[in-house]
N, C-alpha and C positions, 0 to 999 in steps of 0.2 A: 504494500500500500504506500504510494508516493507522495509526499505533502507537495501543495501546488503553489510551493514558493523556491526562488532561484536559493537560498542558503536556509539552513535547520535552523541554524545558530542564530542568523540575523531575525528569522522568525520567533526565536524565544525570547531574545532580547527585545523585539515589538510589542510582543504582549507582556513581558514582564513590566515593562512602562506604563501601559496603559492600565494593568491591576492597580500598579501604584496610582494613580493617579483617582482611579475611582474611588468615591467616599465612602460609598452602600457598601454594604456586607455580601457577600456571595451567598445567592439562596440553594443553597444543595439540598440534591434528594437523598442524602442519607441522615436522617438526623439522628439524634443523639438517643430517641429510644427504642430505632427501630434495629432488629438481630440481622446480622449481611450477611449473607455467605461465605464462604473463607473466602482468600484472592490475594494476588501476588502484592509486595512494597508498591507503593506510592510515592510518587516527586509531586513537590509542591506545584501547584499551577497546572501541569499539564496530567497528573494523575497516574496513570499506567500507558500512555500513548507511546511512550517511548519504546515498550517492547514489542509495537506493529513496525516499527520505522523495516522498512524494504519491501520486497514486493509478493510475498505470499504471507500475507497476516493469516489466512486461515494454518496456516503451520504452528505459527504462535499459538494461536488458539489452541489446538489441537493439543503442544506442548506445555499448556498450563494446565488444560484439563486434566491430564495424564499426572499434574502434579497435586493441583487442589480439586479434584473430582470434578463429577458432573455438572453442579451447580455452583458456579463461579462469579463474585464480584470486582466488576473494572470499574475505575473512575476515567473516562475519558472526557478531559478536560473539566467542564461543570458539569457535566451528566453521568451519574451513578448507574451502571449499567449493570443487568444481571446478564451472563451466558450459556446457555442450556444445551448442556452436548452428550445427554442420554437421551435415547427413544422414552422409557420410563419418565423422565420426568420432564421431556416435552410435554407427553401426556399427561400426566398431573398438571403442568401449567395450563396447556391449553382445552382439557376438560374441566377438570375440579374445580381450579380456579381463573378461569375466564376469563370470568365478569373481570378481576383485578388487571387481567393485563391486556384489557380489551382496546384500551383507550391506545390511539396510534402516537407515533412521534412527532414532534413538531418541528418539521424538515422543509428548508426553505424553496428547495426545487417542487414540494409539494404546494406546498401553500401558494407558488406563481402561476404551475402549471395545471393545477387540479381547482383554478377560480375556488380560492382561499381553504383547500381541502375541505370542499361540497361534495366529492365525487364518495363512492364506494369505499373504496379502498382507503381514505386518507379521514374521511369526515369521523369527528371524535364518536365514541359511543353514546347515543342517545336517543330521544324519541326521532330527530331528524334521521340518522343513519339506518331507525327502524323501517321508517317509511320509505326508505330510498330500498332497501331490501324487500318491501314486501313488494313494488313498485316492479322491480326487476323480477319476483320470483312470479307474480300474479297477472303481470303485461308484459314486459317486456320479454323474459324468458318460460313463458308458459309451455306447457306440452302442444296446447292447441298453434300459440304464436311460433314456435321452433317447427312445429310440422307444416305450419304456414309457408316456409322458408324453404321446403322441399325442393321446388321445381326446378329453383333458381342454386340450390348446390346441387342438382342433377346436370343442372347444362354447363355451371362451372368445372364439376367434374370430366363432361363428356369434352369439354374445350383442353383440358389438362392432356386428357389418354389422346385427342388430336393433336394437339402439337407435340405429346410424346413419340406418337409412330411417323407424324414426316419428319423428325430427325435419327431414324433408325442407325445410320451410318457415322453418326458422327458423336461426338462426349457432350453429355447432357450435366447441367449443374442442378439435378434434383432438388434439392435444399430450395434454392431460388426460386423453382416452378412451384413448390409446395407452398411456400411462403407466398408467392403470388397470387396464389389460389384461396389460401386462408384468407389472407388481406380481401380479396377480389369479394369474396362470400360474404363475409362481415361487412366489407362497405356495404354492398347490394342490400342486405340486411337492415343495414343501419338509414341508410339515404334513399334506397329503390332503386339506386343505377350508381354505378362506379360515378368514383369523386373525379370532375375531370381535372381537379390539382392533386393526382391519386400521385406522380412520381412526388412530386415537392413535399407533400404532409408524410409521406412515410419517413424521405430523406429529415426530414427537420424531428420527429417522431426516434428517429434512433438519436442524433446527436442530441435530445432533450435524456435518453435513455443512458446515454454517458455519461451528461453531464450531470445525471442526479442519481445516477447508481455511482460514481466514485467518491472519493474522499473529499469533505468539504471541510475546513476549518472552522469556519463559522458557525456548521451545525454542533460542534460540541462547545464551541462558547458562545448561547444565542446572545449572551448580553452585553456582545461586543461589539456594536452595528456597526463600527466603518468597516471591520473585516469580510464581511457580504459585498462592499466595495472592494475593497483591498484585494481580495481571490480574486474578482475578476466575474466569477460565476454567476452572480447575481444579473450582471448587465447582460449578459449572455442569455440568461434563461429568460429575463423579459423581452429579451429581442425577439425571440423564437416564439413566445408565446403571443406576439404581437401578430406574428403572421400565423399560426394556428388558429388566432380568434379570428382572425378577418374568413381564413377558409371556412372557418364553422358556422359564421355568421352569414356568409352567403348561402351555405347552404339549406340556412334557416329561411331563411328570405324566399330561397327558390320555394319550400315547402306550402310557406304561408301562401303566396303569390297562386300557385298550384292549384291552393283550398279555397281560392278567392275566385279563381277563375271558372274551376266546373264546377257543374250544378249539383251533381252529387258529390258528397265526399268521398276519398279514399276509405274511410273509414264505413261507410256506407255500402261501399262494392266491395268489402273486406278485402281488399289489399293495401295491410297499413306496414309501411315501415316503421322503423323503430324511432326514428324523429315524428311521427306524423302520432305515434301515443304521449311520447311525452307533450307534445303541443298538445294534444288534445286535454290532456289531464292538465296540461298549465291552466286551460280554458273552464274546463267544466267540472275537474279531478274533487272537487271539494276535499282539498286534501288539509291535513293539521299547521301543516308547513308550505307555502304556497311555491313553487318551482317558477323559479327567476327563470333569463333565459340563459343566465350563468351558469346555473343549475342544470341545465340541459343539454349545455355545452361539453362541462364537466362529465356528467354519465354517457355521452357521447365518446369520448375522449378516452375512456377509460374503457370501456367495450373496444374502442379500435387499437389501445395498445396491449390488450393482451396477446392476439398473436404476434405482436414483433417479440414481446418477449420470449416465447417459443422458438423464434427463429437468432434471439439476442443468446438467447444459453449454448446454442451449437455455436455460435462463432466468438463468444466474448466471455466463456466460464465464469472466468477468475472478477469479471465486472459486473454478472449475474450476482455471483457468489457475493460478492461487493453491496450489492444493492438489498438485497435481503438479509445482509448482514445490521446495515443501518438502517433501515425499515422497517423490519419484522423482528427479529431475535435481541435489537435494543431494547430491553423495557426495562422503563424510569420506576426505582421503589419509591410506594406513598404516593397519595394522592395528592398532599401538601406539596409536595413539587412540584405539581401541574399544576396546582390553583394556582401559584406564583411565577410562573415563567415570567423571568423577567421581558422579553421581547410579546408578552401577550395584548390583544388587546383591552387597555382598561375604558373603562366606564368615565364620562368627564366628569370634571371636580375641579374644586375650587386652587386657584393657585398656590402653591406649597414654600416654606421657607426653608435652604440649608440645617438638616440635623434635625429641629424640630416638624419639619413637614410641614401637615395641615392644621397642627395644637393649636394655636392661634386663633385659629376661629373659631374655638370651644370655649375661650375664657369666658370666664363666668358663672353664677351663681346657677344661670339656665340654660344647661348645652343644649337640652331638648328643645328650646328656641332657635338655638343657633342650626341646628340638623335640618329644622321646619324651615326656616328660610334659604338655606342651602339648598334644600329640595326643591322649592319653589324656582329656583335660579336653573341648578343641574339635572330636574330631575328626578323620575321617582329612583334611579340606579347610579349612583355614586360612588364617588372616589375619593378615600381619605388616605393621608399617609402620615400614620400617628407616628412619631421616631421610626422608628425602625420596620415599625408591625404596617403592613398595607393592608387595607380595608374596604369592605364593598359597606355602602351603605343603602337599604332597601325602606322606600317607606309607601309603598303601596301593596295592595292584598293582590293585585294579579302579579305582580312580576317575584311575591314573597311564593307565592303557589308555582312559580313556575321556576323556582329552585329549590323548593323544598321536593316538588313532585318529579319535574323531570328532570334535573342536574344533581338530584342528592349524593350519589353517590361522588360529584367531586366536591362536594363540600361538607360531607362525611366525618370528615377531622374535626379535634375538637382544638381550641387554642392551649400551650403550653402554658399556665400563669403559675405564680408563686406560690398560690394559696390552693389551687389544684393538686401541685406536687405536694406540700406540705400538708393537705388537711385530708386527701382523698388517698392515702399511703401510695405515693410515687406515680398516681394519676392512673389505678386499677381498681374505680370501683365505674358503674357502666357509664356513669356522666361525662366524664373526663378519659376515660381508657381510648387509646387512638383504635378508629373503624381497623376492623382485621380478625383475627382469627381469635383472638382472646379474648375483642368485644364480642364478639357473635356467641363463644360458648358462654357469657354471661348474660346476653341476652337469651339463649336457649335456656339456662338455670334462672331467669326468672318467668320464663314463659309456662314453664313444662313443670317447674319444680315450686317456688318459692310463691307465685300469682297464677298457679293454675285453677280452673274453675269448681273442682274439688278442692284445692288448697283454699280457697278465700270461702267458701260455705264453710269449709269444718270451723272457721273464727267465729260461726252465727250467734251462736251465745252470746259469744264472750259481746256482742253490738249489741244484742241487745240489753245485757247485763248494764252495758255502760250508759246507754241510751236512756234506760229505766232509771240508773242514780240519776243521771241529770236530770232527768223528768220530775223527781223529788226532792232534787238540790233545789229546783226554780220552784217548785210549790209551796214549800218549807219556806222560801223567802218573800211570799206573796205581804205586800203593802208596803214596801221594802223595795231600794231602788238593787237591780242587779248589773252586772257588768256582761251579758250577754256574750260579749265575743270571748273575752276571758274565759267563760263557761265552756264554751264552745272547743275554744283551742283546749281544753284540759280534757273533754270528752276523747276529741281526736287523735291528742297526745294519750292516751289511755290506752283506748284499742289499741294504736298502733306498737305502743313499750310492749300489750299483753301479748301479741300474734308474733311480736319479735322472736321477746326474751320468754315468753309465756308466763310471766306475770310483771306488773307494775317494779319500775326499776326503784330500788332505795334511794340510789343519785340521781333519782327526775328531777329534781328543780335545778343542781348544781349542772347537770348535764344539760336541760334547755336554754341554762343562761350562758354556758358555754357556744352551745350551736349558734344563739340571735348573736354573740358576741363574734361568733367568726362568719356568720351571712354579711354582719354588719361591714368588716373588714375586708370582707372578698367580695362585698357588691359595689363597694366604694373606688375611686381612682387612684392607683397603684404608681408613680411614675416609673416604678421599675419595669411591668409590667412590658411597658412600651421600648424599653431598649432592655430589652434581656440578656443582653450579650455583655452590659457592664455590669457586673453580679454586686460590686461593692456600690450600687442602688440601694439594692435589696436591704444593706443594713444601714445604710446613713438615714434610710428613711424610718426603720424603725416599725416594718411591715413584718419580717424575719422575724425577731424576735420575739413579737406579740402572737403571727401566727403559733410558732413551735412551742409557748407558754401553753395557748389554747388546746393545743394538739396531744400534749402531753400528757393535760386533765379529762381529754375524750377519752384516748389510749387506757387511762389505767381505768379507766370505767368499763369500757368495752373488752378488755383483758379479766375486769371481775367477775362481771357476765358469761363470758366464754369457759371461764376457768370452774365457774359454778354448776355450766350446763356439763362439763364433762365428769366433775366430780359426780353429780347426780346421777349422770348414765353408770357411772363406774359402780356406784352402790346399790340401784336396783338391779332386780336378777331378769326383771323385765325392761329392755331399755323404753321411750316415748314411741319408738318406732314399732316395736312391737304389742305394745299397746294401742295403738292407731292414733295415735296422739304425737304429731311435734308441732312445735313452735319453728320459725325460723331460722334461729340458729343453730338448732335440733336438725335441721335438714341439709344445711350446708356442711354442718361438721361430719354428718352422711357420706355426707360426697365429696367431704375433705377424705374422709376414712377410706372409703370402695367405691368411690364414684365411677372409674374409671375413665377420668378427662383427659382431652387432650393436651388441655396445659393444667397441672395439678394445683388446686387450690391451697394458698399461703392463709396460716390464720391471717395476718395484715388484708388478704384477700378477703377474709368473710368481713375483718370488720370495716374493709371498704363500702362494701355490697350492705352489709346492715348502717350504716350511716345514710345510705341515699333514703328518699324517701320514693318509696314506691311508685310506679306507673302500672294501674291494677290496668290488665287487658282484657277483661272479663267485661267491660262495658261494651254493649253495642257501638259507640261513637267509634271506640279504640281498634273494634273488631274488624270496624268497614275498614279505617286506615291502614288497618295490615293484609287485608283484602282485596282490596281496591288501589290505595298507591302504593302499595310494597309487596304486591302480589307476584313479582318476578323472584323477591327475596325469597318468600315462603314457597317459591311454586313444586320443588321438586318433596318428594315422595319417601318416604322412612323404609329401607330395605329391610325385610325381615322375614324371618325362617316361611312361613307360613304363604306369603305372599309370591316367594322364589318358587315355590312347588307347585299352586293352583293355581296361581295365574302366569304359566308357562315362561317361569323368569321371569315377570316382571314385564308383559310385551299386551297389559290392557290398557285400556284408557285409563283406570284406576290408579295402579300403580306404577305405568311406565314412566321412567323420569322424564322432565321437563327438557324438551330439542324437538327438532327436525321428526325423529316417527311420531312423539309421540303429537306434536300440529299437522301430522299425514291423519296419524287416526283419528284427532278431534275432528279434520275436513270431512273424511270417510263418516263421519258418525252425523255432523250436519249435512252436507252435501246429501250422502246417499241412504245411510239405515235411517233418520230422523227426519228428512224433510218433511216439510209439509206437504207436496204430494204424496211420500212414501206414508205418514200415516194416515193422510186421509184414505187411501188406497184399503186400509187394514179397518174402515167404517164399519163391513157387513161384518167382518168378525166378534167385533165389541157388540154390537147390537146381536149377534146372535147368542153369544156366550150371556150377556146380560137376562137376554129373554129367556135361556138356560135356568141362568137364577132364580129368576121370578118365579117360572113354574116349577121349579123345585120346592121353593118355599112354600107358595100354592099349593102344592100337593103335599105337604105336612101339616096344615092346617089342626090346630088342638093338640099337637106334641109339640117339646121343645125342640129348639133349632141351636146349632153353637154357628151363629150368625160367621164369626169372625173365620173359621171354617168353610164353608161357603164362600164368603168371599173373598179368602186365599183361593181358594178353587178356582173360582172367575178369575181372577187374577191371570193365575198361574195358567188357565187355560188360553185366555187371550195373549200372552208372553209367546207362550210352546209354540202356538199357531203362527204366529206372525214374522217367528223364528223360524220355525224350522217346517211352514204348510202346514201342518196340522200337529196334532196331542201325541205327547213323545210316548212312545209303547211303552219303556222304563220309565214314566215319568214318579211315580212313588217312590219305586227306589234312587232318584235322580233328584228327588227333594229332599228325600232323608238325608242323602249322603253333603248335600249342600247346608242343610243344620246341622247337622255333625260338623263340618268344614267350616261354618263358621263359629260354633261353637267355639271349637280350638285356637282358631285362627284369633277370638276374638277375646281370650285370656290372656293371663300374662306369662309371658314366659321368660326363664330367667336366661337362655340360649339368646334371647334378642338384645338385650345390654349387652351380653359379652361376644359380638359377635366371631371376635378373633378365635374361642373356643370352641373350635369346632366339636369336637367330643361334649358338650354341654345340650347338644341338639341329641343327640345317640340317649344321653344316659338317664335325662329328660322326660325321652318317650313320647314327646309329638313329633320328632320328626318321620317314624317307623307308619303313624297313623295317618298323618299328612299324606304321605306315600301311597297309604293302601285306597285311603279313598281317591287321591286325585290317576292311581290307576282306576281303578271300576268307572270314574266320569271320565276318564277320557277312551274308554273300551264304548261308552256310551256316544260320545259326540262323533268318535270315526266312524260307527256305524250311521249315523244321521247323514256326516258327509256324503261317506259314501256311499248312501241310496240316493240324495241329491245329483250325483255326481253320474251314478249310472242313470235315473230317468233323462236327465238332461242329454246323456247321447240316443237313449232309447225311444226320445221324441223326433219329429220330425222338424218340429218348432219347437225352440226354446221356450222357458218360462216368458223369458225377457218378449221374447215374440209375441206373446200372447197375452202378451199386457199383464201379466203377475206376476212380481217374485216375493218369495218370505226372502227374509234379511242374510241366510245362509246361500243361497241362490248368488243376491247382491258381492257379497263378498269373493265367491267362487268365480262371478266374471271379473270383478277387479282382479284377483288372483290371474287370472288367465290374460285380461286385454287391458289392465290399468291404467298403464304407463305410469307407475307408482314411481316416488324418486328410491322408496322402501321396498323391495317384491315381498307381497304377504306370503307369510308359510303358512302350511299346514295347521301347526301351532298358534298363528298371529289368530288365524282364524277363531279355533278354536277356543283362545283367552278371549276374543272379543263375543263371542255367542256366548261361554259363560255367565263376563260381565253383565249381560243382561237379564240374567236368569237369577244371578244375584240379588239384583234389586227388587227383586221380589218383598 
């Protein structure tokens, strides 16, 4: 890898200048509490760059990996980079945890040549790049839109094999005809007839391919903007990009012009290219995100270089290699280094002073004035730059919704403050713990463990015991002036010391005057706060030392507490747990004990977690919001013994995890078993099996009926029907064994906490049962296939023909003619006819 300056030396000695000179602090993505990977020494300034200098860095690479493992951390330049050089734990990154390194680089060839990284490939993770995906997976690259494209790679191809046999005699450069061909397809595709600046856009299309697959200086120090000048690069890629937009732009023009002139649309005589959807969705698309014609440029742009890249890997490896190096396998740790790139775009805001920033226009007794009128000037989305800390200022409910909802995840982090680290045991309890894999299992131990919807009823007493004194406290003092909120907060403080600690704490009042003493201090203006990198703040103000006073008198309270609850357990022969009785700290010290967590819990740990105050999610309000705007968090599905064996792995809509099959089988379930024609289609059957009922009942007239019976019957009868034609011949035994199956399935079983013990399934004794019945049901559902499967050749006319199929039918043509991007098996099948039979 060659740096694109005439001397190394003369190059370090430039930016060694220019660091000096800057005043800001360098924002790195590694801060100080996040765990890195191992990774070779580091030089100041430029990081680990030094050991790429020549011309095969992937050797380096290779050569570090072989030293510090798989998972390796480089600093190259200001960007903290992680390198992933096992298949293994590719895959952990790029399944398991995704979402975190989903978000792209912020690379300058992209941002000029991808109209501000709008395209696919480059646009950050969010609802925009959702849309741009559904966009491409649902119009632009459909089964129905790609088979559209047929005709026209049939003649492209027949034009290929012709000018391959009239040059029989002579040496043919394959590669070039292939490339030709690919390009030629995809224009046609893209525009409905070759671009006639087809030689000039591919020539400026590879040297953009160059110039943003090699080594850029600049991209590792974005916060050095003349060096984007200085490389030379920058001018370069806008030049190119100048004449790319003009081609793109005419041939937008031609489009509209096209749609202007005949009376019917393209879109109309169903022959649309792939510009003539996206204008039309510009037009009518009522889309979330409206598509500019920047926007359209962009997804244009990015459809037509993928084949060069094809044709870019045979002739240029090592610049391939290059390119996917700094593009994909770069990924920044923390989110907090992305919210702060220094070269991002900010938000305006008010003029700023050296050192102190934007403080100055907070002085005073009413900064919430000073913010109101600022907003009024800037803006509901602003820009403050408190010392050192940058800040976005938000003061309107739509643009607060539209970070909280669809940007959360990068702004996920919480701020590092004084009183955080000191009051919340080194910022791990869930208020303060930075987003990642330590908040999440504390979020999962208060969802599942500590505030689950059995956990907050078993407190019911103890509310209403508390509710009841106060009800007596205030009647007892009738004619008598009372202090209501006073009252109030003592009730609340009640319950909550008794669901803690499991009963009222001895230091309540010493411990509340404690906590108002440290809200008072942590809610107030800190100037340390604001420049945290000069820690001798921290004591001249006289913040230190009052926190760590306060903290000290929490600590031994919350240590007397803890120390109680374990002596208790130690002395009964029954512990709370097995009495069906704990309190809070009762449960965590559980799961301090045998939890079996990912990351093990520190007492300092519980009494992080017992100092916040609770967020019960047991309210409906709470419920929608983890439903509704954090539904992609909760989406995926708990693996466990029971569910691996009856629902074929895991491959129903139930419990298949959250991806690609499992939005194939939700489509397959709306689309085809569930539409609305599909159930109206299944009318005469409910109405028959109903009228079944009736006179069933009918005809027991003066004897008792077990109603609920009967109409499991109906039920079950209109299900079997509609599945599978008609009433399953085993259908008794085919119910039994499904309450049995959920029976078990629907216990606890102590095989599914541990699930790394494997032997815990065996000695158990559900997994041997699990087994015996999900054989006999699926000795059951083969034979159903497989009568489907023989009528279907045995007729002359298909179901489908003949205007009926039950939902097994449905399935077996998908199976055969789907063009599924998943091919259903046998199996898929089979879990998804279950599912239904389930719901019973």
């Amino acid at each position: 890898m060659e740096l694109q300056f005439p001397s190394v030396l003369t190059l370090f000695t430039f930016l060694f200048m220019l660091m000096l000179v800057k005043s800001r602090k360098r924002i790195k993505g590694n801060n100080s509490f996040a765990k890195l990977p191992p990774g070779p020494w580091k030089l100041p300034l430029i990081g680990n760059m030094h050991q790429f200098i020549g011309s095969l860095p992937h050797h380096s690479l290779r050569d570090l990996a072989m030293k510090h493992g798989p998972l390796i951390h480089l600093q190259l330049g200001e960007i903290s980079t992680v390198v992933v050089s096992s298949p293994d734990v590719a895959k952990e990154v790029m399944k398991t945890h995704d979402l975190i390194f989903a978000q792209r680089p912020n690379l300058t060839a992209a941002s000029i040549m991808s109209y501000d990284s709008t395209n696919i490939a480059f646009s950050p993770y969010g609802y925009y790049w959702r849309q741009l995906r559904k966009i491409c997976i649902s119009e632009l690259l459909s089964t129905k839109r790609v088979q559209s494209f047929r005709s026209l790679r049939e003649e492209e191809v027949s034009n290929l094999i012709r000018s391959i046999s009239l040059t029989t005699r002579s040496p043919i450069n394959l590669s070039e005809k292939i490339f030709s061909l690919t390009y030629s397809i995809t224009s046609r595709a893209a525009f409905g007839k070759k671009c006639k600046d087809q030689e000039e856009f591919i020539s400026i299309l590879k040297e953009v391919i160059k110039l943003a697959g090699g080594f850029d200086i600049a991209d590792v120090f974005p916060s050095l903007k003349l060096l984007h000048v200085v490389g030379g690069v920058k001018p370069k890629l806008q030049r190119m990009h100048k004449k790319v937009d003009r081609i793109l732009e005419n041939i937008i023009k031609d489009h509209r012009a096209n749609e202007k002139t005949i009376k019917t649309s393209k879109g109309e005589s169903g022959e649309e290219d792939l510009v003539d959807v996206l204008l039309k969705l510009q037009e009518h698309g009522d889309l979330e995100f409206p598509m500019t014609t920047d926007n359209i440029k962009a997804v244009i742009l990015h459809n037509l270089v993928s084949p060069l890249l094809s044709f870019m890997e045979l002739q240029f490896p090592s610049l391939l290699f290059s390119f996917f190096i700094f593009t994909f396998m770069v990924m920044k740790i923390g989110k907090r280094a992305r919210a702060q790139i220094p070269n991002a775009k900010l938000p305006p805001g008010p003029w700023k002073l050296p050192l102190i920033g934007s403080m100055h226009h907070l002085v005073g007794s009413l900064p919430h004035h000073s913010l109101r009128d600022l907003a009024k000037k800037h803006g509901p989305l602003m820009h403050l730059q408190l010392g050192e800390v940058s800040a976005i200022i938000i003061s309107s409910p739509k643009v607060a919704k539209e970070v909280f909802k669809t940007h959360d995840l990068t702004f996920a982090d919480r701020p590092v403050v004084l009183a955080g680290k000191i009051l919340a045991y080194d910022c791990t309890n869930i208020v303060f713990s930075p987003y990642g894999d330590y908040w999440r299992q504390l979020r999962k131990i208060c969802n599942m463990e500590l505030l689950s919807t059995k956990r907050v009823q078993s407190f019911h007493s103890l509310r209403e015991e508390e509710v009841s004194k106060f009800i007596q406290s205030i009647s007892s003092s009738i004619g008598s002036l009372t202090n209501l909120s006073s009252k109030i907060f003592s009730v609340t403080n009640s319950i909550t010391a008794r669901a803690a600690f499991g009963k009222k704490c001895k230091d309540q009042d010493v411990f509340i005057l404690m906590v108002k003493e440290a809200l008072i201090l942590a809610g107030g203006f800190g100037v340390a706060d604001i420049f945290p990198s000069l820690k001798l703040l921290h004591v001249l103000s006289g913040m230190r030392p009052k926190l760590e006073r306060i903290h000290r008198k929490i600590d031994k309270i919350l240590d007397d507490i803890i120390n109680e609850h374990r002596a208790n357990k130690m002395a009964k022969k029954g512990t709370n747990c097995e009495s069906g009785y704990e309190d809070l700290v009762d449960v965590l010290l559980r799961l301090q004990e045998c939890g079996g967590l990912e990351f093990p819990l520190t007492t300092n740990n519980i009494k992080g977690v017992i100092l916040v105050s609770a967020i019960v999610i047991s309210s409906p309000r709470v419920a929608k919001e983890v439903m509704k705007t954090h539904d992609l968090n909760f989406a995926n599905r708990p693996e466990v013994l029971a569910v691996k064996i009856l629902a074929y792995n895991c491959t129903n809509m139930v419990f298949s995890p959250y991806g690609d099959y499992w939005r194939q089988l939700r489509k397959i379930c709306i689309m085809e078993l569930l539409s609305v024609k599909r159930v109206q289609s299944f009318r005469s059957v409910r109405e028959e099996e109903v009228s079944n009922l009736v006179q069933s009942i009918s005809s027991s007239i003066g004897s008792l009926i077990n109603l609920s019976t009967e109409i499991f019957s109906m039920t079950n009868g209109i299900t079997s029907r509609a599945a599978f034609g008609k009433k399953c011949k085993d259908q008794d035994a085919f119910i039994s064994m499904i309450k049995e199956a959920i029976l078990l399935a629907g216990g606890f079983d102590v095989a599914d906490v541990f699930p790394s013990l494997k032997l815990l399934h065996v000695l158990s004794g559900v997994k041997p049962k699990l087994e015996r019945i999900h054989g006999k049901m699926d000795k059951i559902l083969d034979d159903i296939i497989d009568e489907h499967k023989v009528n279907k050749t045995a007729k002359k006319t298909t179901n489908c023909e003949s205007g009926y199929e039950d939902l097994v039918d449905v399935l077996l043509r998908l199976q055969e003619c789907g063009g599924l991007e998943f091919p259903l098996t046998t199996n898929n099948i089979k879990a998804v006819i279950l599912f239904s039979e389930y719901h019973l």
